[in-house]
VEXDRENMAR-234404 format. One line per 4 residues: for each residue x, y, z of C-alpha. Coordinates in Angstrom, 3 decimals. Last residue first. Example, Ala and Ser with C-alpha at 12.3 -4.5 7.8 and 13.67 -1.06 7.14 Angstrom:
2
13.670 -1.060 7.140 | 12.300 -4.500 7.800;
This chain:
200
13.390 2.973 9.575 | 9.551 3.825 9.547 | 6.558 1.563 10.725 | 8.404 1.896 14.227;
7.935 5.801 14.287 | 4.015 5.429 14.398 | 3.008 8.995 14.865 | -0.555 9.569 14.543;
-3.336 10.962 12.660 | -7.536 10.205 13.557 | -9.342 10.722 10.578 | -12.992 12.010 10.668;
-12.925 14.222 7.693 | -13.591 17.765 7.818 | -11.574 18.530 5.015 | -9.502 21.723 6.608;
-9.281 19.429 9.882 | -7.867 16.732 7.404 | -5.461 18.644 5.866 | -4.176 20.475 9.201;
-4.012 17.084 11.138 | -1.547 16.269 8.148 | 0.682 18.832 8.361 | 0.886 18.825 12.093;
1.287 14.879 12.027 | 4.550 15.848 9.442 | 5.896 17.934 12.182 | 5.263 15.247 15.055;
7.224 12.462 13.442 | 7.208 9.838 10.991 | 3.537 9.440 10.282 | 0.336 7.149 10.295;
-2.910 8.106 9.062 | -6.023 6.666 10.496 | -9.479 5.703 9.350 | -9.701 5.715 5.766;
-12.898 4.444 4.350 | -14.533 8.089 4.307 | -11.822 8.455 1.379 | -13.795 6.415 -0.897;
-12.080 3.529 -2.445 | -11.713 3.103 -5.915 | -11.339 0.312 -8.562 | -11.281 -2.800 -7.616;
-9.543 -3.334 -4.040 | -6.325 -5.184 -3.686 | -5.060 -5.975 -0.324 | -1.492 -6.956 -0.944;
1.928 -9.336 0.430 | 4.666 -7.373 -0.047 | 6.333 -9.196 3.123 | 5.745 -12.243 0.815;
7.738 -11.170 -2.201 | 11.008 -9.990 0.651 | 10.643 -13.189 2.208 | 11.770 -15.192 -0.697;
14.747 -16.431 0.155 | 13.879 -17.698 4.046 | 16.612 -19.120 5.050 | 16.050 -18.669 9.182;
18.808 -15.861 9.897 | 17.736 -13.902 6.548 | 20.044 -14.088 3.352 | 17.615 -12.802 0.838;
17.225 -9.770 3.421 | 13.361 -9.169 5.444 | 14.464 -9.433 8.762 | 12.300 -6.918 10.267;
9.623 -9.307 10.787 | 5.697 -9.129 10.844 | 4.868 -9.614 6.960 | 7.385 -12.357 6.652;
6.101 -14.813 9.757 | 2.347 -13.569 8.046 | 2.839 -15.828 5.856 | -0.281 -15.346 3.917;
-2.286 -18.533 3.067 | -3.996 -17.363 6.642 | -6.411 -14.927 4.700 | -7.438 -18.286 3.373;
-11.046 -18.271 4.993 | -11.170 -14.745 4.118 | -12.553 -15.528 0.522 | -11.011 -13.445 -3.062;
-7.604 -15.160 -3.224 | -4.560 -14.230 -5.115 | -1.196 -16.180 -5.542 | 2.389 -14.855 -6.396;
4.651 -16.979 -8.810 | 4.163 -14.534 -11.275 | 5.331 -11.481 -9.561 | 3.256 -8.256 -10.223;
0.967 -9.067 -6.445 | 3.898 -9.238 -4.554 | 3.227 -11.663 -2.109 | 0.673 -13.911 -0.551;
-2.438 -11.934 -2.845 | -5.523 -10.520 -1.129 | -8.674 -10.214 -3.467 | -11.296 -7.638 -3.659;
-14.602 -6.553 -5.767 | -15.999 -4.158 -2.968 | -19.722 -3.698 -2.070 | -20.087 -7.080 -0.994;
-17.794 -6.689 1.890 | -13.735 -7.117 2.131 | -13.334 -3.453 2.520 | -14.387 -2.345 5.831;
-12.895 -6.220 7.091 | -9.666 -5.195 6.567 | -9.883 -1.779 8.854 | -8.151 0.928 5.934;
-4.696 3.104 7.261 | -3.150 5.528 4.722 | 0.389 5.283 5.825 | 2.692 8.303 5.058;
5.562 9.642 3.525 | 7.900 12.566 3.781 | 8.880 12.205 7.047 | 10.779 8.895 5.557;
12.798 11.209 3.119 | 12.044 10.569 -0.349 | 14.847 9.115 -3.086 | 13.367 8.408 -6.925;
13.603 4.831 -7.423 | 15.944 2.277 -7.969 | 17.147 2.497 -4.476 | 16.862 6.098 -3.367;
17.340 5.444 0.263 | 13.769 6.485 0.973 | 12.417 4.803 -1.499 | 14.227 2.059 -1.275;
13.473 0.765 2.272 | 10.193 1.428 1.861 | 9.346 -0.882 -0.704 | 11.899 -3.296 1.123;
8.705 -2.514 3.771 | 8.601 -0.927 7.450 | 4.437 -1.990 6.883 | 2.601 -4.677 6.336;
-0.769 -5.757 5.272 | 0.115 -3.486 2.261 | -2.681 -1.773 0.408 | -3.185 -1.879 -3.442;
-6.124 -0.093 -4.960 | -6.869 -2.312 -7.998 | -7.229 -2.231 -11.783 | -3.168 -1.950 -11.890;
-3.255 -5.596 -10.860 | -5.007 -6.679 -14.071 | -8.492 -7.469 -14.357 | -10.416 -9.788 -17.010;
-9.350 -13.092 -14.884 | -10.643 -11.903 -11.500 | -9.593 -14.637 -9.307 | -5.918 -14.877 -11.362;
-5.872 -10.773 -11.229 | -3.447 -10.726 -14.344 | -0.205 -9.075 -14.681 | 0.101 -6.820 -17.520;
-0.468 -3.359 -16.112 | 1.624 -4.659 -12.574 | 4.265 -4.776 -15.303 | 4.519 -1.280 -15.491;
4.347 -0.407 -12.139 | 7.165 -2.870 -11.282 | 9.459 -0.720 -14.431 | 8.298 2.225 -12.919;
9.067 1.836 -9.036 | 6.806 3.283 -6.616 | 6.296 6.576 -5.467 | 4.700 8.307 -7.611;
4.280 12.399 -7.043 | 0.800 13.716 -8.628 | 1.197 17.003 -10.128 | 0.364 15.780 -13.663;
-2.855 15.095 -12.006 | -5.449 12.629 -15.348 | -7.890 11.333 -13.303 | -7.050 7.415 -11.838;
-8.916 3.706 -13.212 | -5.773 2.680 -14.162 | -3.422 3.390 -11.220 | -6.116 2.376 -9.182;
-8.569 5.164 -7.341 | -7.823 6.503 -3.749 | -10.638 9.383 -2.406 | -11.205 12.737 -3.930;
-10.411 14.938 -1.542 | -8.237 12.692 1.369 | -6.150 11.541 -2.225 | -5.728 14.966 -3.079;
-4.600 16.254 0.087 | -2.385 13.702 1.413 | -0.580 13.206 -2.499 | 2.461 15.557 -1.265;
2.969 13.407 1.625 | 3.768 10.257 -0.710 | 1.699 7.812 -0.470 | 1.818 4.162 1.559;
């Protein structure tokens, strides 16, 4: 999830970690500081000499409490929902030999969050909290810590090319023109489409 100003660059030069990134003072974060921050002290458990901001971070879900705050300004900077887009990766394109990746079963800065490098526990993720909508501390079924698990990651060391990226998802029709326009210019093979229920 990117901001729509960051389409170009990142379709350029591919997505790199927030460590491992060139210097672009024009570059428009999204996320919130003091989480970005401490994902620079948290430690990959299954990759003990890595921190989370070594890593590429993709959500397995999407219509997130990330979301949720960006675009109603909730401790972060406010961006309207047409104004940011999914970056779409296949799974199994990235969990191959040529990637060092794990997969937490929640927020990967929170402490109590869990990280796992084989596919056989893909289903330690509750994937009842990546799928709903219901996502408040006081949810129908009780469930107080849905919100960490719906931000369950896909962490990838490093970099991923941009040839890796199959799909872009957008609010609406105007911000697909945009982005059809930056790909076509690129010549990338990147199909863009309007996925209104991965948006509020």
């Amino acid at each position: 999830m990117i901001a729509l100003d960051n389409v170009e660059s990142d379709l350029t030069n591919g997505l790199f970690s927030k460590l491992n990134s060139p210097n672009n003072p024009n570059r428009k974060d999204i996320g919130n500081t003091e989480i970005i921050s401490e994902r620079s002290r948290r430690t990959v458990n299954c990759y003990p000499n890595s921190v989370v901001n070594n890593y590429v971070p993709f959500y397995f879900s999407v219509k997130t409490p990330m979301l949720y705050n960006i675009y109603t300004g909730h401790g972060v900077p406010k961006l309207s929902q047409p104004n940011i887009v999914y970056l779409c990766v296949p799974l199994l394109d990235l969990a191959t030999p040529n990637f060092q990746w794990c997969f937490t079963d929640g927020n990967a800065a929170k402490v109590i969050t869990s990280y796992f490098n084989n596919l056989n526990d893909i289903n330690k993720i509750d994937w009842r909290s990546i799928t709903s909508s219901d996502f408040k501390h006081d949810n129908a079924d009780g469930d107080e810590d849905r919100i960490r698990k719906k931000h369950s990651e896909f962490l990838v060391k490093d970099y991923v090319p941009n040839n890796k990226i199959n799909r872009i998802a957008v609010y609406n029709n105007r911000t697909k023109a945009i982005v059809e326009e930056i790909v076509q210019k690129l010549g990338l093979d990147i199909i863009v489409i309007v996925k209104r229920d991965f948006y509020f």
